[in-house]
N, C-alpha and C positions, 0 to 999 in steps of 0.2 A: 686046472682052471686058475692057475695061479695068474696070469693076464685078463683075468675076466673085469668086464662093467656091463654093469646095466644099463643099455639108455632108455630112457622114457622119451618121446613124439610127442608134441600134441595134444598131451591129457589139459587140453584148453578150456575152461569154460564156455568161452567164445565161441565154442564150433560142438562142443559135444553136448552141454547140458541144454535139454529140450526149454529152460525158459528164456534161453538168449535169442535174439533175433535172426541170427546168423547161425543156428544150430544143425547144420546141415546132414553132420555125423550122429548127433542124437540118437534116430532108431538104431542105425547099427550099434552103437556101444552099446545099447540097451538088449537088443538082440543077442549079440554075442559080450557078453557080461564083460565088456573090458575092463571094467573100475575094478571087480573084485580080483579078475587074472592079472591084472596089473597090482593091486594088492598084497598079491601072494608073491609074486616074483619079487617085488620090493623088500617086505618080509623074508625073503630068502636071501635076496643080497646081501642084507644087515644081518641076522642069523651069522652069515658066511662070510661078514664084511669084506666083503664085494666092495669097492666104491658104486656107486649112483651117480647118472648126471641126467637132468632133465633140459630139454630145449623145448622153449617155448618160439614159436613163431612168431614175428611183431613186420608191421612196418613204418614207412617215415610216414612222416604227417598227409602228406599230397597221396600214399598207394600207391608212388609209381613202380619198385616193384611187386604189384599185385594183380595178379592176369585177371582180368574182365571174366577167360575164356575158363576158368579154374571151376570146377566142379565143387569143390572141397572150398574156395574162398571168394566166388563171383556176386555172394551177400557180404563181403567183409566193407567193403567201401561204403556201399549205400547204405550200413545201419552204425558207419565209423565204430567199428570194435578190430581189435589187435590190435 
C-alpha cells in the first residue's frame, strides 16, 4: 500500500445533508451510513498516514457546466448551491 490515498467525492453539504434544498443524496447516505464509513476510512488513512484528498464539486456562477438532465445535481441551479 505504499502508493495508496484516499479520495473522498462529494461528502457536500449541498447534496447530502437532509436540511439543504438540493439534498438529493440525503436518504442514501443515511441509509447506508456513509458519514461514519467514511469516518473510519479517514481514521484509517491518518492511523496509516495514507495522504487524504477530498474533491468537492462547484460551478461557475451562470451552471453552465451543470446538466439540467443530472439526477444527483438538476436541484443545484434552481436553489443556487455549489
Amino acid at each position: 500500500m505504499r502508493n495508496s490515498l484516499l479520495l473522498i467525492i462529494d461528502l457536500i453539504n449541498d447534496i447530502i445533508n437532509p436540511d439543504f434544498p438540493a439534498a438529493n443524496c440525503a436518504n442514501m447516505v443515511a441509509k447506508y451510513n456513509v458519514i461514519q464509513h467514511a469516518n473510519t476510512a479517514i481514521n484509517f488513512a491518518r492511523t496509516n498516514t495514507f495522504p487524504i484528498a477530498h474533491v468537492k464539486v462547484g460551478f461557475s456562477d451562470n451552471y453552465k457546466e451543470c446538466s439540467l438532465n443530472s439526477p444527483l445535481f438538476s436541484q443545484v441551479k434552481a436553489n443556487n448551491v455549489l
